[in-house]
C-alpha positions as CSV (number, residue, x, y, z in Angstrom):
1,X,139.0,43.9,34.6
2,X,136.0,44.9,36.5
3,X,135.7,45.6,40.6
4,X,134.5,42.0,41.1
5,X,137.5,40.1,39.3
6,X,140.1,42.4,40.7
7,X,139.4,42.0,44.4
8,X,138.4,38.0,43.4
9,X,142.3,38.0,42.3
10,X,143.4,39.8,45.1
11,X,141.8,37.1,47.7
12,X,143.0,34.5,45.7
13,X,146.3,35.6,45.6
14,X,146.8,36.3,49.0
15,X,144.6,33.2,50.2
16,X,145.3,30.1,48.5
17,X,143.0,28.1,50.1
18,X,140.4,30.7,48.1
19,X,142.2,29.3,45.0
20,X,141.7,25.1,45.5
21,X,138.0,26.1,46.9
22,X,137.3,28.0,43.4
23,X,135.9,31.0,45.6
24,X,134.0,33.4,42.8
25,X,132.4,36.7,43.3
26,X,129.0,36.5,41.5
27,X,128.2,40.3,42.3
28,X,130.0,43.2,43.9
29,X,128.4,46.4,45.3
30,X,128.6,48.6,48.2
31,X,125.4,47.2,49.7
32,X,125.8,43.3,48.8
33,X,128.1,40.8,47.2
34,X,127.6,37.3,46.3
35,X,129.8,34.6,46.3
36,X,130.2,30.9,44.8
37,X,132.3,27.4,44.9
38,X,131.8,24.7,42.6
39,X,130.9,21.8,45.1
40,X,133.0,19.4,43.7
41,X,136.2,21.1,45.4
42,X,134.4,21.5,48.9
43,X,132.7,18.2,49.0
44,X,132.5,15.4,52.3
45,X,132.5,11.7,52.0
46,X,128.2,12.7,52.1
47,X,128.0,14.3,48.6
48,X,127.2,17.5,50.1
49,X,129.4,20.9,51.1
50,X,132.0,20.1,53.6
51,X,131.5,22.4,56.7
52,X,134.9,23.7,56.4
53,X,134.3,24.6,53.1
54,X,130.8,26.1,54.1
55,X,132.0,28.2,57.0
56,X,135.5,29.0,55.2
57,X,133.5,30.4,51.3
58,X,131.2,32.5,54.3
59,X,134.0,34.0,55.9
60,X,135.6,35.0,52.5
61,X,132.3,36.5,51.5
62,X,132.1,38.7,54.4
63,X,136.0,39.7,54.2
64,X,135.4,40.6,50.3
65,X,132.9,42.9,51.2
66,X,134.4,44.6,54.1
67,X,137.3,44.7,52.1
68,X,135.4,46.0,48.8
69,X,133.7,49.3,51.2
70,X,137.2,49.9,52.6
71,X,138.8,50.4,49.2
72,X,136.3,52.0,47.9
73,X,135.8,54.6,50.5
74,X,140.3,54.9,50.4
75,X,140.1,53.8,53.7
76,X,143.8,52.3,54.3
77,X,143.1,49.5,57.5
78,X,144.2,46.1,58.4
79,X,140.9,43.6,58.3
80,X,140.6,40.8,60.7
81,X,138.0,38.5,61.7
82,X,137.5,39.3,65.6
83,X,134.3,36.8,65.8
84,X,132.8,34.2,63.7
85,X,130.0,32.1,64.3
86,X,128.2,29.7,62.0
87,X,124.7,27.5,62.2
88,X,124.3,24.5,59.9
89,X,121.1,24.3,59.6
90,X,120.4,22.4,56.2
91,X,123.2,19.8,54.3
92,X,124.2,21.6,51.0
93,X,123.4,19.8,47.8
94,X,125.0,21.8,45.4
95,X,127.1,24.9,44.3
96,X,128.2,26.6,48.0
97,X,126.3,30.4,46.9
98,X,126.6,33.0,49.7
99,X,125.3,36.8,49.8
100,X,125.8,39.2,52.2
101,X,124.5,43.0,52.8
102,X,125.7,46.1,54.6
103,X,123.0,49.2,54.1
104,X,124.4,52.5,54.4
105,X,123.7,53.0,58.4
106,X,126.0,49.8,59.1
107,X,128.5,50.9,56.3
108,X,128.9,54.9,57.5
109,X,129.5,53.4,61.3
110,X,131.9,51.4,60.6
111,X,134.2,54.1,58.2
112,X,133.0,56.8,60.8
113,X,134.5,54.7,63.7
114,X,137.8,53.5,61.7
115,X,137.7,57.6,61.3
116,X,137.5,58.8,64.8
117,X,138.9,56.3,66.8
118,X,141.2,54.7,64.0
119,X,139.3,51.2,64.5
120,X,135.8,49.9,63.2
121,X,133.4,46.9,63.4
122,X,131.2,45.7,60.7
123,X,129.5,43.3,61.5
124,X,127.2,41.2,59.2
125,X,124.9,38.1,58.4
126,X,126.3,35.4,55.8
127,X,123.4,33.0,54.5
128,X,124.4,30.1,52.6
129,X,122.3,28.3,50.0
130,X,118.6,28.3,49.9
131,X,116.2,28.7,53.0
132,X,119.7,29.2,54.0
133,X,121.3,26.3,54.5
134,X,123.6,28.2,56.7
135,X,124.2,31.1,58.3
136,X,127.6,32.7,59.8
137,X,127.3,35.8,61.9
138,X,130.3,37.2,61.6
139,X,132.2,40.7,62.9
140,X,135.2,42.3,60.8
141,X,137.4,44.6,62.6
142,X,139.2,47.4,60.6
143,X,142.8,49.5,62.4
144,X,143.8,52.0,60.2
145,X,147.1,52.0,59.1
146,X,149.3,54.8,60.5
């Protein structure tokens, strides 16, 4: 089993909800991860992606990744959501596809924070779909575990 379906099974395990939306890591890296859900799961009475669905697939993208650098760095931290914001700007017609990024300035902050003051923020940009459909700003606070 690869990085990707490991920390896919983790989330859905410990997320159910990640489970009935069909949440799927595309691609997993240090610097970017993408993320799908079959629409048919996370549809509205429209035909297009629920925005519960939209913002809740973004959120999980974001938390995968956080998660992913943490682990791979043997960082041991609790991961919350401290602030989450989302703009629809576009309905979404078909598979919900997110992608997100952390370059290496954002990524050594936040592990040199969690470090030296035993809490970090990440924070990072979600687009959903094409043009993007949506996008969720979104900040993921790391305490390190005593």
């Amino acid at each position: 089993m690869n990085m990707a379906e490991a920390l896919q099974r983790k989330i859905r395990a410990a997320i159910p909800l990640s489970d009935a939306m069909q949440f799927s890591i595309e691609s997993l890296g240090l610097e970017a991860i993408e993320v799908s859900a079959p629409l048919p799961p996370n549809v509205n009475i429209h035909g297009t992606g629920f925005a519960g669905s939209i913002y809740s697939v973004a959120v999980l993208t974001g938390w995968a990744l956080c998660t992913h650098i943490l682990d791979q760095m043997k960082v041991d931290a609790e991961l919350v959501v401290a602030k989450a914001e989302i703009r629809y700007r576009a309905p979404v017609t078909g598979d919900l596809r997110c992608v997100a990024g952390a370059d290496a300035e954002l990524r050594a902050s936040f592990l040199q924070d969690i470090e030296n003051r035993g809490k970090g923020v990440l924070p990072l940009e979600i687009r959903v779909g094409e043009q993007p459909a949506a996008v969720l700003q979104a900040t993921f606070c790391a305490i390190a575990r005593s």
